[in-house]
ZAROLUM-536406 format. One record per residue: residue in one letter; y, x, z of N, C-alpha, C in turn. Coordinates in Angstrom, 3 decimals, padded with zeros to 6 digits. Example, Ala and Ser with C-alpha at 12.3 -4.5 7.8 and 13.67 -1.06 7.14 Angstrom:
REM residues 2
{r 'A' {-005.690 013.190 007.800} {-004.500 012.300 007.800} {-003.300 013.200 007.800}};
{r 'S' {-002.250 012.850 007.080} {-001.060 013.670 007.140} {000.030 012.900 007.870}};
REM end
This chain:
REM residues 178
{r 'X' {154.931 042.374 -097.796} {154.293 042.717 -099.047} {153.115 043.615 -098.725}};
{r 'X' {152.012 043.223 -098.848} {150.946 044.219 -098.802} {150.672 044.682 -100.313}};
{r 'X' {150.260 045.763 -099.663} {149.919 047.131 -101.501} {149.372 046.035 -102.132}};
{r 'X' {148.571 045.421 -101.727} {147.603 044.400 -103.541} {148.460 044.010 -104.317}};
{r 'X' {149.959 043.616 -103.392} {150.567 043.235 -104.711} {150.974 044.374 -106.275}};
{r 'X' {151.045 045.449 -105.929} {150.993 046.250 -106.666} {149.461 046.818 -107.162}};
{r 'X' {149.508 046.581 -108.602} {147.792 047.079 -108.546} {147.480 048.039 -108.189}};
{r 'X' {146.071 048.577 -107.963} {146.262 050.246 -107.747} {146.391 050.924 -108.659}};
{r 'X' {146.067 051.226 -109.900} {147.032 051.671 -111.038} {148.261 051.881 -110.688}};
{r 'X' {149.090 050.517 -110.579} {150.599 051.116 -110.446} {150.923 051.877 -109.511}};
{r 'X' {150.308 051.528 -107.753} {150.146 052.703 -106.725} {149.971 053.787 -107.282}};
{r 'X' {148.753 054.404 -107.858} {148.256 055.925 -108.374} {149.558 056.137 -109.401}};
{r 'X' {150.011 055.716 -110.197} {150.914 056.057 -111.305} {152.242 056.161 -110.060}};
{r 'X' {152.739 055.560 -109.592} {153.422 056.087 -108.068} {153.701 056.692 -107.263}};
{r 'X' {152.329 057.149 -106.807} {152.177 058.446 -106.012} {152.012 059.667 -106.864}};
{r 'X' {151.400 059.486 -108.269} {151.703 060.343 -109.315} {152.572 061.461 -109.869}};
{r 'X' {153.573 060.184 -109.654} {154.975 060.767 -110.285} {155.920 061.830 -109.976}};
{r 'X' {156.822 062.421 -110.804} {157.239 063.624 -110.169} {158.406 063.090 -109.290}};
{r 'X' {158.980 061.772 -109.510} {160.353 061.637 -108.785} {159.617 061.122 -107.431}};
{r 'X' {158.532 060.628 -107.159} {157.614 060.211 -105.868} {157.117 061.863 -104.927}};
{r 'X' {157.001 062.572 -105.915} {156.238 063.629 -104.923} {157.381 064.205 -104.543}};
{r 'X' {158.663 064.622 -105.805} {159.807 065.388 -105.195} {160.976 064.565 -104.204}};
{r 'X' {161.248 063.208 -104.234} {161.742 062.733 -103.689} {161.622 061.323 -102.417}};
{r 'X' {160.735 061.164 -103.289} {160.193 059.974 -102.028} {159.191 060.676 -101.245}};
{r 'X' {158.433 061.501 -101.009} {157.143 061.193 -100.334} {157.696 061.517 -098.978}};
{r 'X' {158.338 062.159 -098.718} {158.728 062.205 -097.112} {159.935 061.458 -096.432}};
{r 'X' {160.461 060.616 -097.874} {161.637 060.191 -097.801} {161.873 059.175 -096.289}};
{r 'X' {163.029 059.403 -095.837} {163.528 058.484 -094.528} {164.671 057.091 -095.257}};
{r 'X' {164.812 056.440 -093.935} {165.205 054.971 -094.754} {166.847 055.813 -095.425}};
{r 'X' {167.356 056.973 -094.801} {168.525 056.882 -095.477} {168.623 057.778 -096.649}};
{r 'X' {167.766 058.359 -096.619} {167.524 059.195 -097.900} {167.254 058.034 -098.731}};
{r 'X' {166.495 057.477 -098.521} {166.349 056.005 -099.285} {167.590 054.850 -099.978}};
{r 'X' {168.678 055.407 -098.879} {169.961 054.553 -099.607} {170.422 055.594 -100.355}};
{r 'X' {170.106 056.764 -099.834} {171.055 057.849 -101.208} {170.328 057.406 -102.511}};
{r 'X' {168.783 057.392 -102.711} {168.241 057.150 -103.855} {168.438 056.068 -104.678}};
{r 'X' {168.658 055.215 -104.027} {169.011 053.461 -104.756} {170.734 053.799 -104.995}};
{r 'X' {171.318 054.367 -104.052} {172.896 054.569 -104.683} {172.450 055.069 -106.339}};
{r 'X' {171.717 055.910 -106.504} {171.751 056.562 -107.682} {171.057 055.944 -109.001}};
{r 'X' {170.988 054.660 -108.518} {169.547 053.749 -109.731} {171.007 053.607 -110.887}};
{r 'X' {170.244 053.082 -111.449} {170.797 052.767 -112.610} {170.379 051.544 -113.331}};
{r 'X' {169.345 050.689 -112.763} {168.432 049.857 -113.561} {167.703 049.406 -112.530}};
{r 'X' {167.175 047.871 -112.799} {165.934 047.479 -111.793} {165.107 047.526 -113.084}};
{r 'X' {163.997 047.646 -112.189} {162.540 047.738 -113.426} {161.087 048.358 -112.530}};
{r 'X' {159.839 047.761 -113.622} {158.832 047.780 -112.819} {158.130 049.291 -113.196}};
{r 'X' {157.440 049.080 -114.551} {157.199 049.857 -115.631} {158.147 050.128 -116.688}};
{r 'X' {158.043 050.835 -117.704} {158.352 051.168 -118.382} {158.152 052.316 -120.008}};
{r 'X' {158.536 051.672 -120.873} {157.731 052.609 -122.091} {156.741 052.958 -122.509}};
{r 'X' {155.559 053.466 -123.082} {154.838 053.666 -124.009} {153.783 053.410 -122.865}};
{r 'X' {153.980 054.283 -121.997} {152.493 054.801 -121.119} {152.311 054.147 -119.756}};
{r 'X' {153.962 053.175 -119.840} {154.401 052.026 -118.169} {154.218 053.076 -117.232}};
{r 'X' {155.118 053.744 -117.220} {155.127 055.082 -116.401} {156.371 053.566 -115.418}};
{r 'X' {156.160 054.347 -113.839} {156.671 053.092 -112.712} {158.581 054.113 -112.652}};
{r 'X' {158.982 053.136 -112.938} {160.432 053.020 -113.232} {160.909 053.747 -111.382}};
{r 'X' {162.150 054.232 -111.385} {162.318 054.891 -110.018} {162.632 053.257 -109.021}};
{r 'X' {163.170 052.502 -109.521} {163.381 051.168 -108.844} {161.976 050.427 -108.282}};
{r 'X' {161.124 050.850 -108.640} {159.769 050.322 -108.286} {159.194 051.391 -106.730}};
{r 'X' {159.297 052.692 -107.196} {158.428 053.950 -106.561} {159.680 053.282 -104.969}};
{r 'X' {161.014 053.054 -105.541} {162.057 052.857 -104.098} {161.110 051.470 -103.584}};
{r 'X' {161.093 050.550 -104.287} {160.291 049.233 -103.453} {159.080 049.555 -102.914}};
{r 'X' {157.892 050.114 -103.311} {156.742 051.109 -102.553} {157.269 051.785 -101.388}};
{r 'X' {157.914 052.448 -101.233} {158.715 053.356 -100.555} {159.379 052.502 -099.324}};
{r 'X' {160.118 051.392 -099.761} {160.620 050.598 -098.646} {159.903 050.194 -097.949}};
{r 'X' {158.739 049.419 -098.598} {157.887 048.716 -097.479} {156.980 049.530 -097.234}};
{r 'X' {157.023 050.953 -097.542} {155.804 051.944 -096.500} {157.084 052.134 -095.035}};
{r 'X' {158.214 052.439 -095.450} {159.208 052.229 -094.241} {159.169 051.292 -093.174}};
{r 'X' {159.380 050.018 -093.621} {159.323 048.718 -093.365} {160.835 048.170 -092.239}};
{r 'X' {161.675 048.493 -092.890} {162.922 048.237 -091.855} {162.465 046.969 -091.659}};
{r 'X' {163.435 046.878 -090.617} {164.137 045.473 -089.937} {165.021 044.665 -090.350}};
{r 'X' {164.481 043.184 -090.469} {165.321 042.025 -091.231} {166.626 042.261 -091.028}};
{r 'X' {167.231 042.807 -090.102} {168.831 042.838 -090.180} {169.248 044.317 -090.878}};
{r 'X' {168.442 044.930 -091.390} {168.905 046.332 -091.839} {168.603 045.671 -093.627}};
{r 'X' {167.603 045.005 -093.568} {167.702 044.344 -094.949} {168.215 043.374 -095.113}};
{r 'X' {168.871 042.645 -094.218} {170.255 042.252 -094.845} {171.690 043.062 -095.193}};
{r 'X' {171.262 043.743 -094.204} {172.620 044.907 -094.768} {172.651 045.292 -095.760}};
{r 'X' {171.563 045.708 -096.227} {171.126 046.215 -097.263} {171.654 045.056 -098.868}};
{r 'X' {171.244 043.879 -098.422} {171.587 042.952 -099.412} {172.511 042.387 -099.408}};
{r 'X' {173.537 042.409 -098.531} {174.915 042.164 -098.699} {176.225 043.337 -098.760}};
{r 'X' {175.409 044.890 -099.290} {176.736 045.929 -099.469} {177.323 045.507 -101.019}};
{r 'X' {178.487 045.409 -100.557} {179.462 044.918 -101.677} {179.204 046.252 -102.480}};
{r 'X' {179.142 047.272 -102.454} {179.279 048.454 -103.636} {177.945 048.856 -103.883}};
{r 'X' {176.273 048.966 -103.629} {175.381 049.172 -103.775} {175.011 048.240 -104.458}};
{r 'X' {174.489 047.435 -105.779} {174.206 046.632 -106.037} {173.101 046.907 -106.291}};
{r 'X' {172.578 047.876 -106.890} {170.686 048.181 -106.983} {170.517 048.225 -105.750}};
{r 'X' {170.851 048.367 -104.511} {170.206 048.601 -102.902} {169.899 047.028 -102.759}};
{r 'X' {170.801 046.585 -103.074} {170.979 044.892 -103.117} {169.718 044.710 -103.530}};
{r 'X' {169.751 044.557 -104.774} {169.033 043.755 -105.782} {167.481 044.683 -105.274}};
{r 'X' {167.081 045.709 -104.670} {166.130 045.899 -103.918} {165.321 045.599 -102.710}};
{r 'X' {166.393 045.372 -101.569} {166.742 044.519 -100.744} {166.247 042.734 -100.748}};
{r 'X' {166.879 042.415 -102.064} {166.619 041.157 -102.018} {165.023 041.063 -102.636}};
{r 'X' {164.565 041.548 -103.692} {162.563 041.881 -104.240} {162.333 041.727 -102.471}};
{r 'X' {162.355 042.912 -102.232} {161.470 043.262 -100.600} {161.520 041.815 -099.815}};
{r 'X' {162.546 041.069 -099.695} {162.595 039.644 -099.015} {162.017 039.035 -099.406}};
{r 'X' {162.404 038.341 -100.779} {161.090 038.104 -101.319} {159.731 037.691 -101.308}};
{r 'X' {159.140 039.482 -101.168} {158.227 039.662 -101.291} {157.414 039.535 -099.823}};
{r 'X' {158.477 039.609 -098.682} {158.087 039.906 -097.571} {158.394 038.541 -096.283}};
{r 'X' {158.997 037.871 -096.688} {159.970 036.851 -095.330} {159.322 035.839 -095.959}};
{r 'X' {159.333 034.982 -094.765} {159.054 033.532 -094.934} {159.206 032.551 -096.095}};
{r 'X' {158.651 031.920 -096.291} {159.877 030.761 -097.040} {161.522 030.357 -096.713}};
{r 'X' {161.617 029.861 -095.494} {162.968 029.521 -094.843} {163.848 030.670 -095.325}};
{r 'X' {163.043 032.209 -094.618} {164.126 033.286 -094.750} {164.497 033.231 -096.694}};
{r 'X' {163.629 033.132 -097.491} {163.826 033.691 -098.435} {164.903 032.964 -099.380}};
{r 'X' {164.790 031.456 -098.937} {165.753 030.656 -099.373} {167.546 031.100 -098.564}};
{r 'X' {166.995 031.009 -097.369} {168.436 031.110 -096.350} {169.060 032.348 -096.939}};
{r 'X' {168.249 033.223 -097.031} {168.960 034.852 -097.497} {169.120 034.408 -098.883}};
{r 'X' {168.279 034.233 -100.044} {168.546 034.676 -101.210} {169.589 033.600 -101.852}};
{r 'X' {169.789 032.157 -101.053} {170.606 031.214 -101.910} {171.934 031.960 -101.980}};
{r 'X' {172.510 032.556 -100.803} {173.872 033.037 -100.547} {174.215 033.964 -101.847}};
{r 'X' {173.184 034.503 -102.583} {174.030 035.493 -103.599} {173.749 034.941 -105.158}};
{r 'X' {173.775 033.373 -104.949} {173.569 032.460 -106.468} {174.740 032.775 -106.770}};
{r 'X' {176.069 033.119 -106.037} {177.594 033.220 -106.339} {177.796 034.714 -106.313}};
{r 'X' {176.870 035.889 -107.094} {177.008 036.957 -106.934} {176.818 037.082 -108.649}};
{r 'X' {178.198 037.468 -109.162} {178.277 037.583 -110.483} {178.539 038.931 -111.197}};
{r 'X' {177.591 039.756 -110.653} {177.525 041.302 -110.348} {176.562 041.598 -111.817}};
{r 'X' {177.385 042.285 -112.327} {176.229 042.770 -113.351} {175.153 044.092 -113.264}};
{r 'X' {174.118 043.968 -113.740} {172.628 044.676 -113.182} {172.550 044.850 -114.552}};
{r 'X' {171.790 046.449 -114.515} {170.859 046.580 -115.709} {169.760 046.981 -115.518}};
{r 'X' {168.546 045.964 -116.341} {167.655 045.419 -115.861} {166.391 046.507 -116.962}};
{r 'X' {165.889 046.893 -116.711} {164.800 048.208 -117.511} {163.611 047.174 -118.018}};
{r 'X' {163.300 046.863 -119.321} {162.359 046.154 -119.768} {161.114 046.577 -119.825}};
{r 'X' {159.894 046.133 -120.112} {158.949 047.134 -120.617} {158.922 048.150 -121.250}};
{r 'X' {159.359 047.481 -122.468} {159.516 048.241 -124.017} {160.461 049.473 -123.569}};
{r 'X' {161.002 050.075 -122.372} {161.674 050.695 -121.679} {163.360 050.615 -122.570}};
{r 'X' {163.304 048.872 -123.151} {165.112 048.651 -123.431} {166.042 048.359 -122.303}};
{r 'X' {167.141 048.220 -122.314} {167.736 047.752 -121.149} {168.550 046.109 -121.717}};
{r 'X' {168.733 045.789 -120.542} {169.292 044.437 -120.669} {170.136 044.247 -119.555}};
{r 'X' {171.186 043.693 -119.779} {172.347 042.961 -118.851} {171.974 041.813 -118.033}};
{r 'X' {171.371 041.488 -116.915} {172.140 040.664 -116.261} {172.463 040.533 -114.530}};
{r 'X' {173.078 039.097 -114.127} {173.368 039.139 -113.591} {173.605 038.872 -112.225}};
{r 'X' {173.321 039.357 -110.861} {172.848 039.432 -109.251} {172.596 037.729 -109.495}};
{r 'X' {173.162 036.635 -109.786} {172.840 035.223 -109.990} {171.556 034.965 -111.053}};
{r 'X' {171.675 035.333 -111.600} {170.094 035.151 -112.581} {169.012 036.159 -111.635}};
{r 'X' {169.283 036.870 -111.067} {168.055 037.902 -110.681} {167.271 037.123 -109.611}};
{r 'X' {168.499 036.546 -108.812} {168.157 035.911 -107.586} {167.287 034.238 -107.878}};
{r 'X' {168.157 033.917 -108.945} {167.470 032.675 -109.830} {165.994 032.719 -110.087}};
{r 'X' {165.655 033.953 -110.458} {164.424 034.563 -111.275} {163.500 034.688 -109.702}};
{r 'X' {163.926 035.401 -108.899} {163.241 035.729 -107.814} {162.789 033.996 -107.139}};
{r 'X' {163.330 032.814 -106.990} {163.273 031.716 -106.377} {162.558 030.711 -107.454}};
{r 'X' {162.218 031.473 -108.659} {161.711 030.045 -109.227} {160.574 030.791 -110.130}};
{r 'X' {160.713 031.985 -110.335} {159.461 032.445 -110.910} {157.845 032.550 -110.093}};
{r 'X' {156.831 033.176 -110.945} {156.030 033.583 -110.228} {155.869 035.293 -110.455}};
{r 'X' {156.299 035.116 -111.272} {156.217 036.755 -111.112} {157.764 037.313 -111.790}};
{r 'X' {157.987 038.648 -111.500} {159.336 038.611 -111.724} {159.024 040.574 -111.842}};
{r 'X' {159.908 041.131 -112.701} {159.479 042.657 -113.247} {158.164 043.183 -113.267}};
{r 'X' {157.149 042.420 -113.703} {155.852 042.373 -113.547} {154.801 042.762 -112.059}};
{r 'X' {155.907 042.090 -111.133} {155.074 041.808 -109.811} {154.978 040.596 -109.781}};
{r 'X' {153.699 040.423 -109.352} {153.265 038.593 -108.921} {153.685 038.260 -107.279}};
{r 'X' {155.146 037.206 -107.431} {155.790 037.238 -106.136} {154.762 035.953 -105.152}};
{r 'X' {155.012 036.077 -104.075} {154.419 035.109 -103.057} {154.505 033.769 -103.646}};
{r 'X' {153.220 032.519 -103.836} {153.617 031.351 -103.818} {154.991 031.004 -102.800}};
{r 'X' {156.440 030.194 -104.086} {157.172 029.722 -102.956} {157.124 028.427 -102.957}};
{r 'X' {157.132 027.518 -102.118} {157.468 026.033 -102.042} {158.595 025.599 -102.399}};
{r 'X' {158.521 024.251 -102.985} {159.975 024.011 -103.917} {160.994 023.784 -102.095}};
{r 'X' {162.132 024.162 -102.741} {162.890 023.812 -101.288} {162.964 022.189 -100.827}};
{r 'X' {162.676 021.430 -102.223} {162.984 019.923 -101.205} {162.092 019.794 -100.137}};
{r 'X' {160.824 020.089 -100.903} {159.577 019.929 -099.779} {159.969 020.855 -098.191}};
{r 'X' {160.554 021.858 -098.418} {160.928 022.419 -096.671} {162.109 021.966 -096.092}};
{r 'X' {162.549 020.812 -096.960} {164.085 020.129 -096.225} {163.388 019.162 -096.101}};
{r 'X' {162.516 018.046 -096.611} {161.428 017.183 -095.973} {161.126 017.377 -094.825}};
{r 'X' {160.184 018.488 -094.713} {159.582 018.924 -093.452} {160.522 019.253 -092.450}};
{r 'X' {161.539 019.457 -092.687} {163.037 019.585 -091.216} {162.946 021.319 -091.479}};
{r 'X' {162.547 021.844 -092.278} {162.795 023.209 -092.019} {164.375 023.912 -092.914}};
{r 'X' {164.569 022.926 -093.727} {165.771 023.200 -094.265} {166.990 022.430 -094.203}};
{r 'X' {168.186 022.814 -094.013} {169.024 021.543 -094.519} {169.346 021.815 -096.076}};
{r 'X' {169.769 020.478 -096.325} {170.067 020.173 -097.576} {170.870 021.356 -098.185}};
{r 'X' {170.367 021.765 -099.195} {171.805 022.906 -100.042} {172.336 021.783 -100.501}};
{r 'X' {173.954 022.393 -100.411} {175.157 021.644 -101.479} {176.089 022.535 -102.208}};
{r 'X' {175.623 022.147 -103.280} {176.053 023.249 -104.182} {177.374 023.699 -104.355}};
{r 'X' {178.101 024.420 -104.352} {179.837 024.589 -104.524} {180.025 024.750 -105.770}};
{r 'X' {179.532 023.946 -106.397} {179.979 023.300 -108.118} {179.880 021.892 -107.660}};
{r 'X' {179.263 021.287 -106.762} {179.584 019.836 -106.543} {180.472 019.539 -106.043}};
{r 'X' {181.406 020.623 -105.164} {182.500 020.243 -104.579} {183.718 020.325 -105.312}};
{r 'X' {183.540 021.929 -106.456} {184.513 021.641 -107.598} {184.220 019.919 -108.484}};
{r 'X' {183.660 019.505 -108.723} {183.575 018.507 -109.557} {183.971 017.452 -108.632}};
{r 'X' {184.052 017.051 -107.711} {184.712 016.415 -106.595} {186.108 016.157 -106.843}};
{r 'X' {186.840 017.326 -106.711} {187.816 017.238 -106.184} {188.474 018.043 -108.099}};
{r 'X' {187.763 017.529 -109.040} {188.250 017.615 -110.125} {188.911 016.563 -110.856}};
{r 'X' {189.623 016.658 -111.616} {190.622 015.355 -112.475} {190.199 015.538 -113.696}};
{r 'X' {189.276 014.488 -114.219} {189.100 013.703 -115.462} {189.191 012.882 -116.009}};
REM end
């Protein structure tokens, strides 16, 4: 993810902020998991003035870090962190290949984890690690970041870069009696 994706507005409103100067600006990657332990909400902006939600200032924050693909998978597969997750998985995203982003993000279509999700209008809304991940693979923009063009996956199972997904609802319906 390079900064453009964030405008500079949202950068300056970022570096702005009081939870950025008091808590992130020197922040290390594990101070960084204490902070996402403590989210409460994914979100970009928020409310009257789109002041940048703390789930955003943590995604700035990560990729000024820039761990390593296997520390962000860790990151996206802790069973009890689910905002680290659902942060984790934006940064992939925003950052890995095509291949990676499919290979990593299909695995948590069966993640029926509920998220609360910070709107503009700064309301909240329910949903869930399977819709987020849904949203992240088929949108173009997703909490008002504009994510990387992705290629539909048939086209990278064409090209030999993928194998076929098979869905595990096709195998229930298989081996179902009607």
């Amino acid at each position: 993810m390079s900064e453009s994706i964030l405008c500079p507005s949202t950068r300056s409103a970022i570096y702005n902020s009081s939870y950025w100067r008091r808590s992130l600006f020197g922040c290390t990657l594990s101070a960084l998991i204490a902070e996402a332990s403590a989210l409460r909400a994914v979100g970009s902006t928020a409310g009257t003035f789109g002041r940048p939600t703390r789930f955003l200032c943590l995604l700035l924050k990560l990729h000024q870090l820039r761990p390593s693909a296997e520390t962000l998978y860790d990151f996206a597969g802790h069973p009890k962190l689910k905002y680290l997750a659902a942060l984790a998985l934006l940064y992939i995203r925003l950052t890995a290949s095509p291949r990676e982003v499919y290979l990593t993000l299909e695995q948590f279509l069966a993640d029926f984890r509920k998220i609360r999700v910070q709107n503009l209008d700064a309301s909240l809304a329910v949903l869930h690690m399977d819709e987020f991940v849904d949203r992240l693979l088929t949108q173009d923009t997703f909490l008002g970041i504009a994510l990387p063009v992705l290629p539909h996956r048939a086209l990278l199972e064409k090209e030999g870069l993928l194998e076929k997904r098979v869905s595990p609802l096709s195998e229930m319906l298989e081996n179902a009696d009607f």
